[in-house]
Each structure stands twice: as structure tokens, then as C-alpha cells.
C-alpha positions in Angstrom: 40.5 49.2 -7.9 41.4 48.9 -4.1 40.6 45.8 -1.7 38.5 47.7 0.5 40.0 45.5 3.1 38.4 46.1 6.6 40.6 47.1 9.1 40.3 47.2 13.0 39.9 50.7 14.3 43.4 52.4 15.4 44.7 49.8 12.1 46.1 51.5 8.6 45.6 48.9 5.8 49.4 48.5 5.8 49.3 47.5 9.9 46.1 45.6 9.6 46.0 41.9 9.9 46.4 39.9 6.3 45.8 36.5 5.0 48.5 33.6 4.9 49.5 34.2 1.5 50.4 37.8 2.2 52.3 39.9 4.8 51.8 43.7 5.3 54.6 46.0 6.0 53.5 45.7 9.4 53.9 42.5 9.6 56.9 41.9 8.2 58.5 44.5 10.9 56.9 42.3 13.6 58.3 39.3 12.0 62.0 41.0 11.5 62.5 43.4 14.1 62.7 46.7 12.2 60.6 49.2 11.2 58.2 49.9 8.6 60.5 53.4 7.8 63.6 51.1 7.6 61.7 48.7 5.4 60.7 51.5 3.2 63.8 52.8 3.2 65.7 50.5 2.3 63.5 49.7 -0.4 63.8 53.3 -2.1 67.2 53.0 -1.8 68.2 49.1 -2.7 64.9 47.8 -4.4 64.5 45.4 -1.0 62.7 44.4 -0.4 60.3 44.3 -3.3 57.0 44.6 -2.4 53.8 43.3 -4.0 51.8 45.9 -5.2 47.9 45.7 -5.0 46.0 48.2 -6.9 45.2 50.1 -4.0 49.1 50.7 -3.6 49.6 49.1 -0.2 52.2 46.9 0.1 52.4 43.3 0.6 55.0 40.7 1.5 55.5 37.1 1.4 57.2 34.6 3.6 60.3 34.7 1.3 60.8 38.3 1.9 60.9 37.1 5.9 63.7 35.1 5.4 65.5 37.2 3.0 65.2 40.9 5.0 65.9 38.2 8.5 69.2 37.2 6.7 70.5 40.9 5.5 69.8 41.9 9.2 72.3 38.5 10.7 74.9 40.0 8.1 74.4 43.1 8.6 75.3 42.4 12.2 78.3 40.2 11.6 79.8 43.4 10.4 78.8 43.6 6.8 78.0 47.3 5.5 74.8 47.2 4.5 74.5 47.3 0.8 77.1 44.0 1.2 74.2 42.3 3.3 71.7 43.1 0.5 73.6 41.4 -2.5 74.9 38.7 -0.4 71.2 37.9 0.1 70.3 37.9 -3.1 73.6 36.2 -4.4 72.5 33.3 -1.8 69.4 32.5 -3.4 67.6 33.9 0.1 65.3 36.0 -2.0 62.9 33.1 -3.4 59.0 33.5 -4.8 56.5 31.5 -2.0 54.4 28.6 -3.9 51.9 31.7 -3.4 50.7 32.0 -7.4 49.3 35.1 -7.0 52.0 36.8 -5.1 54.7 35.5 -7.7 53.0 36.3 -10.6 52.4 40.0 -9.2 56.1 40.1 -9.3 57.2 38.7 -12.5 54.1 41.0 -14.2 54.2 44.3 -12.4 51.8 45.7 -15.2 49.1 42.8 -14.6 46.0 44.6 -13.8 44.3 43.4 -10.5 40.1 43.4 -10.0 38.4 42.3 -7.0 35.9 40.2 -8.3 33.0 38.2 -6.4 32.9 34.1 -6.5 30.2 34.4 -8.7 32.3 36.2 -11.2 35.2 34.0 -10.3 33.0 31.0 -11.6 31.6 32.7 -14.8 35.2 33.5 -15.7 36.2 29.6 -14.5 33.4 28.2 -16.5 33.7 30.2 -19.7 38.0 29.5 -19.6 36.7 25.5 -19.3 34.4 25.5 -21.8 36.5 27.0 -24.3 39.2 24.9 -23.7 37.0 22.0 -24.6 35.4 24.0 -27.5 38.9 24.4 -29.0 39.8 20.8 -28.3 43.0 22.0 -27.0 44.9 19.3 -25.5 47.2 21.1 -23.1 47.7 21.3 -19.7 45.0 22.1 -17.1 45.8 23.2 -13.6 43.2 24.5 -10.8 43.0 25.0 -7.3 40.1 24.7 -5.1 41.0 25.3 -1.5 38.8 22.6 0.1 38.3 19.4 -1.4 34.8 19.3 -1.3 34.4 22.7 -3.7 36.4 20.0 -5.9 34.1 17.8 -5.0 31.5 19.7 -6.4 32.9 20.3 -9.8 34.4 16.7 -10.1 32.0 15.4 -12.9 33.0 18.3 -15.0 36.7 17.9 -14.3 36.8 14.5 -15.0 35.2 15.9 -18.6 37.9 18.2 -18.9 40.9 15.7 -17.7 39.4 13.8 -21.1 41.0 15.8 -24.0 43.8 17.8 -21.5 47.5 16.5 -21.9 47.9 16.6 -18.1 45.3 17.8 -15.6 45.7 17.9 -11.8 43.5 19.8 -9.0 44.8 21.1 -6.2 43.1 21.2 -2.5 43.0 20.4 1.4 42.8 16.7 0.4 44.0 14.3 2.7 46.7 12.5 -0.3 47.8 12.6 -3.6 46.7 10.6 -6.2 48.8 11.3 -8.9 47.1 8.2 -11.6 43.7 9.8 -12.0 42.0 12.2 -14.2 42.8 14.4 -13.0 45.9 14.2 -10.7 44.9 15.4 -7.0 47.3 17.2 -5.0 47.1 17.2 -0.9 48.2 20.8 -0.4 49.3 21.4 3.4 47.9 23.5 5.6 50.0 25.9 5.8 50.0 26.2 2.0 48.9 30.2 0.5 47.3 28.0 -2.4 44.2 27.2 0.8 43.2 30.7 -0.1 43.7 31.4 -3.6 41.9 29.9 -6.4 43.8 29.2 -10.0 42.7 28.3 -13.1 45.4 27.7 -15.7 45.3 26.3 -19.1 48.2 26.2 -21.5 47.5 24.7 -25.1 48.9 25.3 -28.5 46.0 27.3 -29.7 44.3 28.1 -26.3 46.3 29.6 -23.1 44.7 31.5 -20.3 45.5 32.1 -16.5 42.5 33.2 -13.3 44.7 33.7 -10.2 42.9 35.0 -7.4 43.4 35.3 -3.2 40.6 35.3 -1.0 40.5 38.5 0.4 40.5 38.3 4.4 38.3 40.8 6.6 34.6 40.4 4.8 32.1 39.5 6.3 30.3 38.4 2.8 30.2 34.0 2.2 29.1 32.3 -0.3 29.0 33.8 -3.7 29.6 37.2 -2.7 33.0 36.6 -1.3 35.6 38.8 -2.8 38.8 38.2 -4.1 41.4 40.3 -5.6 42.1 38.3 -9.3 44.2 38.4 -12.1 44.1 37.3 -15.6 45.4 37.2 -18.5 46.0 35.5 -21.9 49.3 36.4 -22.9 51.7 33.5 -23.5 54.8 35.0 -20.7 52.2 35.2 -18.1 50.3 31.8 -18.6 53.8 30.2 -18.6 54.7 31.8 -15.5 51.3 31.2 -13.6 51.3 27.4 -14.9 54.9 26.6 -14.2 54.6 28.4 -10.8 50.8 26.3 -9.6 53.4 23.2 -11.0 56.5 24.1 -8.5 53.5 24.2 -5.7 52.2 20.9 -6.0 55.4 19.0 -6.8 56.7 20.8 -3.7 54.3 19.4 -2.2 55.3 15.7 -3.0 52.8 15.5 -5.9 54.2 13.4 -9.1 51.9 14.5 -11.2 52.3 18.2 -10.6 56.3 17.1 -11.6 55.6 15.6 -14.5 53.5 19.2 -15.6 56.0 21.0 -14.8 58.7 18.6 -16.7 56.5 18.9 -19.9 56.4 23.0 -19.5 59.9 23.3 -19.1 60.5 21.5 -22.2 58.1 23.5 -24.6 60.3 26.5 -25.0 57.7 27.9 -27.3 55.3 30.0 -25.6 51.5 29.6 -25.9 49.7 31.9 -27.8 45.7 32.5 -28.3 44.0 34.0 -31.0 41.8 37.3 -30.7 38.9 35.5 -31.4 39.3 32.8 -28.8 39.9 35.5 -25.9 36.6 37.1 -27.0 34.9 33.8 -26.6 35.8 33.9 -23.1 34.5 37.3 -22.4 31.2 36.3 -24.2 31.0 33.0 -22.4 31.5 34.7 -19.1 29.0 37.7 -19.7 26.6 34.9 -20.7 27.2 32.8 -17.3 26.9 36.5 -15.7 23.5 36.3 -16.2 21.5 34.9 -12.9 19.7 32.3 -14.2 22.5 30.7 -16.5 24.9 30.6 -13.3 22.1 29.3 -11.2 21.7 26.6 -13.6 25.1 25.9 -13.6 26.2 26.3 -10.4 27.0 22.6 -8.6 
């Protein structure tokens, strides 16, 4: 399914502008100083850089990639051949994952099937992944992002219902400061953080694990619930992990000690999570059922 991003005329989708979470091939040339050929070039022949790969094929970069196709160019002009550049670069650590979720689970899960999804999808598929957490009285760890704090502040009440039986909980927006004692933990993401435009909801339980990562997509003219967002999920145990320990690394990068505590207790469960059939077809029916217009509207804070 492509993002059916709209583009300026004279724009391909790979030149067109993108959101802060995301670069296009374009705009990582701007950024480094070489072209889009050399970019692809080098990436048939060296695997760098590695792209992001939304359904529609195009594409897309993070700021990591910057820094890590900026450095192989400075070697590359001290002298180094080029393929020397390359693996110094990634020998150096240059080549990191940005605290955007989405982007670094795309990598880690090539195979992860992408849908761009509406809000009002995004909340059925929130609201059903809450409610069976509860329903399962799973007491693992709940993460979420909300991009402004007051969409959290819309959903607090149930949260705080949530934060009740979780292990850890902690919500993640534009506040103005942590507060890493309450249920749940707040984060203060900053403003220049790619979490202001994606939305994650993560749980990881014994018995219950699923992950929602989703990025606004930019260029839409469409607001409130028929905003669309390009989303991933999934309830198998290596990709919950990865999108829970990776919304962690965000927050306590951010200076969150909450968020480091989560990602403490992850790192030392070396047993991934697991859910059973019958609780990911709970989900599907709880979401078909909040499809419904008059369930959502009932619902909806």
C-alpha cells in the first residue's frame, strides 16, 4: 500500500519535502553534498547507506544516515579508498538507529508489513491493544506516545486505569518536564524529537505482547480523525522487544528515569514475550468492534 504522499508539482516522491522523522534521498544529498545516483550507488554496491523502505518502495533516511554517509565522505577525502571509508564508518559506531521507532524498527524487520491507516483506525487498534491488556491482567510494561500533551490529556483517566495493573507505564509527549513518580511516568520529549510525529503503543507482558508504531504522514490536507499515518504492528515477541526497548532508549535519552528503569527491566528478561492465537484475535475483534461509528464515537475522549 503506498503513502500517497502529495508532492509539489516539478517534485518526485523521492525529492519531495518529508517529515522530521524521515529524510528522502533528496534530502539526504542536500544535506551531504552528493547525489541521489552516488547515494544509490553506493548503496547497490556497499549496502550504504541502508534505506528505509516504505511500501510504496521509495526510500527514506534518517538523521543517522546524515552523519554516517557526512563521515565516509571526510574519509573518503583524507585519502581513504572508498570501501575503507565505508567500514571505517561502520566500525566507528557512526551508523546508529534515530530514537525514531518507526524508522528503527523498519530496519531491524524488513518483512514488517506497513498500512496507512486513518486516526480513527489508529485509536480502534489503540483501544482494543489497551483493553486487552487489562482483560488479560497482564502486568507488563506499557509504553505510548502521544505527540502533544493534551491528546494525553485526553486519554489520562484511562491511562491512569491502565498504569494500575502494568509493571511500568510511561507516556511520552511535548510536555513541558518529566515526572518520572507517577502512573504513569511522563516523558518531556524535545522538539526536535521524530517521536512529535509518530504515535506508539507498546505492551510487553508474559502472556500478552503487542506493538502500533505509526508516523504521521506529512502533505495531507485531512485533520482530525481522518489524518493518515503509515503504521506498523505486530505481535511477535523479536519485534515487540525491539519496538519497546527502542520507545525506552528515546525517553531515557531524553533524561527520563522512568523510561531507564523500562528499559533496565527489558534488558534483563532475556525471554521474549509471546501471545497466544486467541489473544491476537481478541484484538482484531475488539478493533473491528470500535470500527464501528457509534462504538468509537462513544468512546472517543
Amino acid at each position: 500500500m503506498g503513502t500517497n504522499v502529495a508532492t509539489p508539482q516539478g517534485q518526485t516522491p523521492e525529492t519531495a519535502p518529508a517529515d522530521d522523522s524521515l529524510l528522502t534521498i533528496g534530502e539526504l544529498a542536500r544535506h551531504t553534498g552528493i547525489s541521489t545516483q552516488l547515494i544509490r550507488a553506493w548503496e547497490q554496491r556497499f549496502g550504504f547507506p541502508e534505506p528505509v523502505r516504505l511500501p510504496s518502495g521509495h526510500r527514506r533516511y534518517t538523521d543517522a544516515d546524515v552523519r554516517a554517509v557526512q563521515r565516509v565522505v571526510e574519509e573518503r577525502d583524507r585519502g581513504l579508498r572508498l570501501e575503507e571509508a565505508i567500514s571505517t564508518t561502520l566500525r566507528s559506531g557512526q551508523v546508529g538507529e534515530s530514537s525514531s521507532v518507526y524508522a528503527a524498527l523498519g530496519r531491524r524487520h524488513p518483512g514488517l508489513a506497513s498500512y496507512t491507516l486513518t486516526k480513527r483506525t489508529l485509536l480502534a487498534l489503540s483501544w482494543a491493544i489497551e483493553d486487552e491488556a487489562v482483560a488479560q491482567s497482564s502486568s507488563g510494561v506499557l509504553l505510548g506516545t502521544f505527540q502533544r500533551g493534551r491528546y494525553y490529556g485526553q486519554s489520562r483517566r484511562r491511562w491512569e486505569d491502565l498504569a494500575r495493573t502494568a509493571q511500568d507505564a510511561v507516556a511520552m509527549a511535548d510536555f513541558e518536564s518529566h515526572d518520572d513518580e507517577s502512573r504513569p511516568a511522563t516523558v518531556a520529549l524535545p522538539p526536535d524529537s521524530p517521536l512529535l510525529r509518530e504515535w506508539v503503543v507498546v505492551h510487553e507482558g508474559p502472556d500478552f505482547a503487542v506493538a502500533l508504531v505509526a508516523f504521521e504522514l506529512p502533505g495531507h490536507g485531512s485533520v482530525g480523525d481522518d489524518r493518515p499515518f503509515e503504521a506498523l504492528w505486530s505481535v511477535d515477541g523479536r519485534v515487540v522487544r525491539d519496538a519497546a526497548v527502542l520507545t525506552a532508549q528515546a525517553g531515557a535519552a531524553a533524561g527520563s528515569l522512568a523510561s531507564a528503569r523500562v528499559l533496565a527491566t527489558l534488558e534483563e528478561s532475556p525471554a521474549l514475550p509471546s501471545t497466544p492465537p486467541s489473544a491476537a484475535t481478541a484484538v482484531f475483534n475488539r478493533m473491528v468492534a470500535y470500527t464501528d461509528g457509534s462504538t468509537l464515537r462513544a468512546r472517543r475522549p
